[in-house]
N, C-alpha and C positions, 0 to 999 in steps of 0.2 A: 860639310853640309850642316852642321851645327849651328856653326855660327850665323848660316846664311839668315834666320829670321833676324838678326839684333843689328843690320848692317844696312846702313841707309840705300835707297836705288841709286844711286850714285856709287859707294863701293862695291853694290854688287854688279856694276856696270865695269866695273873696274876687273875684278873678279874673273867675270866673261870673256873680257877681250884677253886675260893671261891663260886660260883655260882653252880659250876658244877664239885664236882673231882670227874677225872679220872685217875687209874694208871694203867692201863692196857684196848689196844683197845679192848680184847674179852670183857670187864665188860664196854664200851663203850655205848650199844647200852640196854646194860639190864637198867645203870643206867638211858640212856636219855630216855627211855621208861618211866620210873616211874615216872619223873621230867615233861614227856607231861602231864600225867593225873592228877599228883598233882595241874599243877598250868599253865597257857595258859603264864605267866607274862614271866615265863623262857625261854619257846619258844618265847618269842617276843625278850628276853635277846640275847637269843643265833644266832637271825635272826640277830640283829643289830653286834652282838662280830662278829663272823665267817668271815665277809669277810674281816676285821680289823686283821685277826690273820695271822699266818703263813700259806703259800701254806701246809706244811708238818699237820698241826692242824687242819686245813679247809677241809682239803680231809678227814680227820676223822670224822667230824662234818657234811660235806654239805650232804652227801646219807641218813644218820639217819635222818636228820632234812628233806631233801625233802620227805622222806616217810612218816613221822609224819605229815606234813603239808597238803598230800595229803586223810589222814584218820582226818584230823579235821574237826569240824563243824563248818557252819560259813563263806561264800565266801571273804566275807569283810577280817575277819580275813586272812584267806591265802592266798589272792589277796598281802595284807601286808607283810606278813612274806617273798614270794615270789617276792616281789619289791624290799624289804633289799636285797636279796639273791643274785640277780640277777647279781648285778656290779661287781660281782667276781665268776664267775663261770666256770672253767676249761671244755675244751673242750672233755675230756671224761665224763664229767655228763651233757652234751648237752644235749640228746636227754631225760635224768629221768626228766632235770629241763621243756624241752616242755612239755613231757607228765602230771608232775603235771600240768603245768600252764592250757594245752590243760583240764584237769579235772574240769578245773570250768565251771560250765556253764553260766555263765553270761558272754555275750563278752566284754562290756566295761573291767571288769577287767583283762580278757587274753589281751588286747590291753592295759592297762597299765602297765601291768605285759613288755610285748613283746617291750614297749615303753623304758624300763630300760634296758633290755639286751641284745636289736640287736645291740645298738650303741658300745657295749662292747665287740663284734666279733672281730677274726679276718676275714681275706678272708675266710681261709679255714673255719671256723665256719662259717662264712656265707653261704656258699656252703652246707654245711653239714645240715642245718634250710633248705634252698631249697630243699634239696633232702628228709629231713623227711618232708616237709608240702606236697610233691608231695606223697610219700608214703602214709602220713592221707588222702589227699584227694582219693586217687586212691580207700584206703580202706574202707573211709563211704561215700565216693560218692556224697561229700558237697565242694563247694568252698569256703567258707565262714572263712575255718582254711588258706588258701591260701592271701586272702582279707584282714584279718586281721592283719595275717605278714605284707603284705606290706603295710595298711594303716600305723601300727606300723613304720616300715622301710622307708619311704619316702622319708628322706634326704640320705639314704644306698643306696636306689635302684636308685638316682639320680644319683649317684656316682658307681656304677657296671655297668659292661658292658651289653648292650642286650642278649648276649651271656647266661648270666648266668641265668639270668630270662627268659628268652623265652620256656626251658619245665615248669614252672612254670604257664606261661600264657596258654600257650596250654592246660592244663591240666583245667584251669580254664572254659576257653573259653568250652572245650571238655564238662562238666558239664554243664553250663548252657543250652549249647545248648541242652541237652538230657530234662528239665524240658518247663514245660507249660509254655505260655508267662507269664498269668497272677502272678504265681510262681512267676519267674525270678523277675517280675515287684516290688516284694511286696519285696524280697531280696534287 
């Protein structure tokens, strides 16, 4: 896993298919199933390969592996796998890669998780993370998935407009104000 940054998408394609063959996507998902339970080392393999590989490899690879990541044991561990994953993750698997990350419960690691992949938005990705933390929020009724984006986001949110965060705020604010002082206070 070392090596894997200094190695062209080509050998790390190479890499893959000795770690990991596959010759057809239907037999994709059967064989990375079998390769989770065999061995956690592969999935750490295949956290590091994946975002080193082709966009066309990686959309094969990133749904199996964030489902797998989000049925293991272990926060530490898929806090990890989830960090690798992060710096390349297409903006149609936005909202599977929040909702694993939103699975851990520990929040330091969703804020170091959330630390790797806000900076790696675009605009519209970034809009789209606003609009699903306002959705979780609205849905468990906790501000706290909202606070951690933006602790995470910092240098992001210094740089977007008020515009775009303000239903964000509101939504926050909206929450707080509904709990106990003492609550609030201890948040």
């Amino acid at each position: 896993t070392v090596l894997v940054p200094h190695l062209s998408e080509e050998q790390c394609a190479i890499v893959l298919e000795v770690i990991f063959p596959s010759h057809t996507q239907k037999r994709l998902f059967e064989a990375f199933t079998q390769f989770i339970w065999e061995s956690r080392q592969h999935m750490r393999a295949l956290a590091v390969l994946t975002p080193h590989l082709s966009e066309e490899k990686a959309s094969l690879i990133l749904p199996v592996l964030l489902k797998a990541t989000r049925e293991l044991s272990g926060e530490e561990a898929r806090a990890w796998i989830l960090m690798k994953l992060a710096s390349r993750i297409p903006q149609a698997l936005l909202k599977e890669m929040l909702d694993t990350t939103w699975s851990l419960t520990m929040g330091q690691y969703r804020v170091q998780v959330l630390k790797v992949l806000l900076p790696t938005l675009s605009q519209a990705a970034w809009i789209e993370v606003l609009e699903l933390v306002n959705t979780k929020m609205h849905t468990t009724e906790d501000a706290n998935w909202a606070l951690e984006v933006l602790n995470a986001a910092s240098p992001i949110t210094q740089a977007s407009s008020s515009t775009l965060l303000y239903s964000v705020l509101h939504e926050v604010l909206r929450l707080l104000s509904q709990r106990e002082r003492r609550e609030t206070l201890l948040d």
